[in-house]
C-alpha positions as CSV (number, residue, x, y, z in Angstrom):
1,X,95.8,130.7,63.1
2,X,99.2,131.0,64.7
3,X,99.2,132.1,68.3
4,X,102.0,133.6,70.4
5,X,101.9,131.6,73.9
6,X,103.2,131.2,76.9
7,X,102.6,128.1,78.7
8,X,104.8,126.3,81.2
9,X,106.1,122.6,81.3
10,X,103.1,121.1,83.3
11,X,102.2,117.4,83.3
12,X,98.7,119.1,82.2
13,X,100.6,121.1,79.2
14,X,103.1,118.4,78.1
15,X,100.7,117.1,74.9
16,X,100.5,120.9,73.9
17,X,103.8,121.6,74.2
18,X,105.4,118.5,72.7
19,X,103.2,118.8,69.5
20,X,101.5,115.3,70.3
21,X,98.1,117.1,70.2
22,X,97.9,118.9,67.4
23,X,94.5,121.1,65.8
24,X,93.4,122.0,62.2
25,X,92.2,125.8,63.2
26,X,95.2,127.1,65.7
27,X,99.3,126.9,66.0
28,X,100.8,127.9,69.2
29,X,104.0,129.8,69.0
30,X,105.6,129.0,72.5
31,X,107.7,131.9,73.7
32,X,110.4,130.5,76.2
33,X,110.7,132.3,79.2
34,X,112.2,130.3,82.5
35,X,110.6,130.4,85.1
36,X,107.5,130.8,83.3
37,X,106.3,133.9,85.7
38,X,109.2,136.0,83.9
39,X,106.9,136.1,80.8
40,X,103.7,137.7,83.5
41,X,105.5,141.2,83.0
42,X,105.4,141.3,79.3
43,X,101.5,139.7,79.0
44,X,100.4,142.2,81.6
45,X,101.8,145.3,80.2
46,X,102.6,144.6,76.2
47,X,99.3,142.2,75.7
48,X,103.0,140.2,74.4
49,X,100.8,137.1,74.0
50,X,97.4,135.8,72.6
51,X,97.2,133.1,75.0
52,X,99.4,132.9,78.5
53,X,99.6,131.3,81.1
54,X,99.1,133.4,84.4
55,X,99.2,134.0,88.3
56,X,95.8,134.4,89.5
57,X,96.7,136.9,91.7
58,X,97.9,139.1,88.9
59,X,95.3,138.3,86.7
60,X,92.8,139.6,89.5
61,X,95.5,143.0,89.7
62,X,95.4,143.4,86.1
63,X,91.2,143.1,86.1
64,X,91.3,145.9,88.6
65,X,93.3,148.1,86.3
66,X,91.3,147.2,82.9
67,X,93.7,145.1,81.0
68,X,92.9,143.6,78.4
69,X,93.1,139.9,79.1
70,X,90.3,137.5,79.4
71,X,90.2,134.4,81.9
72,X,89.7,131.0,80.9
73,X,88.3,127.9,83.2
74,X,91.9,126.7,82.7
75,X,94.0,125.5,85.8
76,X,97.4,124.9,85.1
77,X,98.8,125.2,88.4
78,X,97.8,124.6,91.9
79,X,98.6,123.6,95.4
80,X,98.9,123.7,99.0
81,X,101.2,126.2,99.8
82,X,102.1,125.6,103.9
83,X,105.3,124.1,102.8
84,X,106.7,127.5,101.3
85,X,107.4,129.5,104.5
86,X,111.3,129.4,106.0
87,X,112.5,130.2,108.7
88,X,116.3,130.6,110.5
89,X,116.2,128.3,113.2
90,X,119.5,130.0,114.8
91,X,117.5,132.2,116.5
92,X,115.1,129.4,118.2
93,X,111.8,127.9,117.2
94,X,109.3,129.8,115.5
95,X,105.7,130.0,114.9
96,X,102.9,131.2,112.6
97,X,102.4,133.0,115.7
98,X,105.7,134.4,115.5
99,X,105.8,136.1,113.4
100,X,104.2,139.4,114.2
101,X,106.6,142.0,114.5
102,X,109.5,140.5,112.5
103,X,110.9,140.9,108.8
104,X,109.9,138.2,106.6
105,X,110.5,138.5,102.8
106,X,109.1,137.4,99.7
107,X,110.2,137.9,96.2
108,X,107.4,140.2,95.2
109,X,104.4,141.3,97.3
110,X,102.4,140.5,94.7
111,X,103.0,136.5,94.3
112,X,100.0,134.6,94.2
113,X,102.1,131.9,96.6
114,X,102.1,134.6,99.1
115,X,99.4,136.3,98.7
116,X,97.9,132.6,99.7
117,X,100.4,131.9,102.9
118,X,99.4,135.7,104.4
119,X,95.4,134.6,103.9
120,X,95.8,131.5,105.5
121,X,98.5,132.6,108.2
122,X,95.9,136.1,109.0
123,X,92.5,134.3,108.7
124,X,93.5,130.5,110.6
125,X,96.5,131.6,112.5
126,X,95.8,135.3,113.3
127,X,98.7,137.0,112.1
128,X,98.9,140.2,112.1
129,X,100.0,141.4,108.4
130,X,100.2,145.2,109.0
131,X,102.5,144.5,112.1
132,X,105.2,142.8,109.9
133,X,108.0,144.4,108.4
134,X,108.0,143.1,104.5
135,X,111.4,143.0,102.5
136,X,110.8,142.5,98.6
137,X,113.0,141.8,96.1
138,X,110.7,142.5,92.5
139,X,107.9,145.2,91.5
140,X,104.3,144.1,90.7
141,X,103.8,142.5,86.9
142,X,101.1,145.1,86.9
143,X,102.9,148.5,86.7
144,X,99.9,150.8,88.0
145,X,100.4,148.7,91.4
146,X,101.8,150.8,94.1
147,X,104.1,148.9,96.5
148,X,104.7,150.4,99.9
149,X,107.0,147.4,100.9
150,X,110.7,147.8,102.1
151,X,112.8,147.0,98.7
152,X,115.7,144.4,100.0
153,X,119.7,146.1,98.8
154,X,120.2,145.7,95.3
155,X,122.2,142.3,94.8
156,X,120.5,140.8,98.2
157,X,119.3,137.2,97.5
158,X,116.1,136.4,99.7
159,X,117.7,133.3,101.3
160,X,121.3,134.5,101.9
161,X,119.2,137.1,103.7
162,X,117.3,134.6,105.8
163,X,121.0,132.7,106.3
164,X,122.5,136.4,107.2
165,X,120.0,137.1,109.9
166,X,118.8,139.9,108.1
167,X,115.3,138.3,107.3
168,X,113.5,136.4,110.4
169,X,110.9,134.4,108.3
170,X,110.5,133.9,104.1
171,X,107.5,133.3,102.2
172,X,107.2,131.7,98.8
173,X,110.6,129.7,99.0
174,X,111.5,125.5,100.0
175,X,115.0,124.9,100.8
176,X,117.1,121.9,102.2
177,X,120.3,124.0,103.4
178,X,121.0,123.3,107.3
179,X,119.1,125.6,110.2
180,X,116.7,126.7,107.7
181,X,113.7,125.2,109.0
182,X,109.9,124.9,107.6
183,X,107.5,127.6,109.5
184,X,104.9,124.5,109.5
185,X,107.1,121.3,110.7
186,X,104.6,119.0,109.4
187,X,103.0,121.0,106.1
188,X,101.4,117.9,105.2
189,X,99.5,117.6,108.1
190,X,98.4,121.2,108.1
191,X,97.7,121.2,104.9
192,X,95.1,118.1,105.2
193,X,93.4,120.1,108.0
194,X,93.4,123.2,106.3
195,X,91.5,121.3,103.4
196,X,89.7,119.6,105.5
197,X,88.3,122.9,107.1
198,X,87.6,124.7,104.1
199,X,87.3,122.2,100.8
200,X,89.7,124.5,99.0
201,X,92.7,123.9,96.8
202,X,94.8,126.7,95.8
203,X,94.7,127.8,92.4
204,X,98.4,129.3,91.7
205,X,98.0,129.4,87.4
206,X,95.6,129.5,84.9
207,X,95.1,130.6,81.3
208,X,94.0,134.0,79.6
209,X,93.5,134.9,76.1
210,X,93.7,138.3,75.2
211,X,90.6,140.2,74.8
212,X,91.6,141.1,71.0
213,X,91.3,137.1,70.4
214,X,88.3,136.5,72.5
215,X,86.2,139.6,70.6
216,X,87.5,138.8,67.3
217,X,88.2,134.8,67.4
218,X,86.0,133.1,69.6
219,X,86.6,129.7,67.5
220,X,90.4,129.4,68.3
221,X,89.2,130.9,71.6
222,X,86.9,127.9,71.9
223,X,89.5,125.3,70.2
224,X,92.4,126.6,72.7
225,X,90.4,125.4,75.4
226,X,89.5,122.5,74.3
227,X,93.1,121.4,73.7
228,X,94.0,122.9,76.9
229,X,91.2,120.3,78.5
230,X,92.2,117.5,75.7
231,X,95.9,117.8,77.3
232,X,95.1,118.2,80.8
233,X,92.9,114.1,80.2
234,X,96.0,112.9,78.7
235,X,98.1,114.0,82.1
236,X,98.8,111.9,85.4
237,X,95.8,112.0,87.7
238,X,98.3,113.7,89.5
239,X,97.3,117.0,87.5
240,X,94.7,119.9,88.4
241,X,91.6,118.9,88.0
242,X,88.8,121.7,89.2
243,X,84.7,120.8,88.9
244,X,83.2,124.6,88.3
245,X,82.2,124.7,92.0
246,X,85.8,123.6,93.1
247,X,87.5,126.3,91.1
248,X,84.7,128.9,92.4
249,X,85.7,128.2,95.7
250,X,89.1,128.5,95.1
251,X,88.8,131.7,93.3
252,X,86.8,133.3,95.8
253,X,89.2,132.4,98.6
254,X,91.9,134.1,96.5
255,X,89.6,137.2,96.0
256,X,88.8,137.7,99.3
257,X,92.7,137.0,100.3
258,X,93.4,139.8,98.2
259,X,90.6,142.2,99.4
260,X,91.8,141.9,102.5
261,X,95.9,142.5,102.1
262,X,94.8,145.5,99.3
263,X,96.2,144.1,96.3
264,X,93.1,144.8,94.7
265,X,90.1,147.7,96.1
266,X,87.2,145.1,95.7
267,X,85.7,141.7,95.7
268,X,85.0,140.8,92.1
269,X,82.5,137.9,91.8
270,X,83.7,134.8,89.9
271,X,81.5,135.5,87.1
272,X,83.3,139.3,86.7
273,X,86.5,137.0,86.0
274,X,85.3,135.4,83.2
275,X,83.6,137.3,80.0
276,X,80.3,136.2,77.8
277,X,82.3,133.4,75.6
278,X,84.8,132.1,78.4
279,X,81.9,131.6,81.0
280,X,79.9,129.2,78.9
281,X,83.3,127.0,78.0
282,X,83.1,123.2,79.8
């Protein structure tokens, strides 16, 4: 059975994706979109793909709204995230603390890497979201979403804009140019602290089927998730690897993030995420 997918180059996808692990039942198709989160848009509102990789953030949008995708106990992607907030350090030091009142931007509300830095900054750091003026640069992957965020000029890039002085603070961005400087100075630090406070690590990707394949084909459902698990054992150590309780915790961090900044209008339990064949898969 051929599949259309979309999975990015991850040391936990490279055996997939080279061809080195192979299967007698399915045949992925990789699509090639670059970044891989340009190929969300298309999943999310064509069902372009059987299997894709996706944003749990948007996955969790797109549940709300009854799309047709189905979850899979698949991480592809995760991290800390403290080390994606800039900020111009032309106009002084600044703070978590900081930055109430100001204009920060981020490429899209909606980005699962921000959607994480605003949890953390409101819940550990007290941050006041609503008092912060937010400059965006793309629409949701799920259409039905209504942003109510200030759209940046058409042609404005997000880190000329933090160079410009137009932007006091971005989120969801790492870059090396002088008198940009990190909002956390030492995100390694924080970010051993912050683990060490709450035993979570961030899930940024993971993998859906679409719900066509899951009702219809549970066999290459099953078989896509066993090579996705047979490739992620072949990977550095270095790769995502969640135990069921460590990817429950992350997930319902990432729910209640979300909640709480109204990307979506309730708390879904894990289980909702997940349907009667991709719950039971180990």
């Amino acid at each position: 059975m051929r599949l259309r997918t979309l999975l990015g180059d991850h040391p936990c996808t490279k055996s997939l994706k080279d061809g080195s692990l192979k299967s007698d039942l399915v045949t992925f198709d990789f699509a090639d979109y670059s970044p891989t989160n340009k190929g969300f848009k298309p999943m999310v509102r064509e069902a372009a793909f059987d299997v894709s990789e996706m944003a749990i953030v948007t996955y969790l949008m797109a549940r709300s709204f009854g799309k047709p995708m189905v979850l899979l106990p698949s991480v592809v992607l995760a991290r800390f995230q403290h080390g994606y907030a800039l900020y111009n350090a032309k106009s002084g030091t600044m703070t978590p603390a900081d930055l109430n009142g100001k204009r920060v931007g981020i490429r899209s509300f909606t980005t699962t890497t921000g959607a994480w830095l605003r949890g953390i900054l409101a819940n550990d750091y007290g941050v006041d979201l609503d008092s912060i003026d937010w400059v965006t640069f793309e629409d949701a992957h799920v259409a039905e979403f209504r942003d109510t965020t200030k759209r940046a000029p058409a042609g404005k890039e997000i880190i000329q804009m933090l160079i410009d002085g137009e932007l006091d603070a971005v989120l969801g961005e790492k870059s090396e140019l002088p008198g940009l400087k990190p909002l956390f100075p030492d995100a390694g630090s924080e970010e051993k602290s912050w683990f060490a406070k709450h035993g979570v690590t961030p899930i940024n990707h993971m993998v859906v089927v679409s719900e066509e394949l899951a009702q219809n084909h549970p066999e290459a459902v099953r078989e896509v998730f066993r090579l996705l698990r047979e490739s992620a054992a072949r990977a550095p150590a270095a790769s995502p690897r969640f135990s069921a309780d460590e990817m429950g915790r992350s997930l319902e961090m990432i729910i209640r993030y979300a909640v709480q900044q109204g990307l979506i209008p309730r708390a879904f339990s894990v289980d909702e995420l997940f349907d009667d064949l991709t719950r039971t898969l180990t």
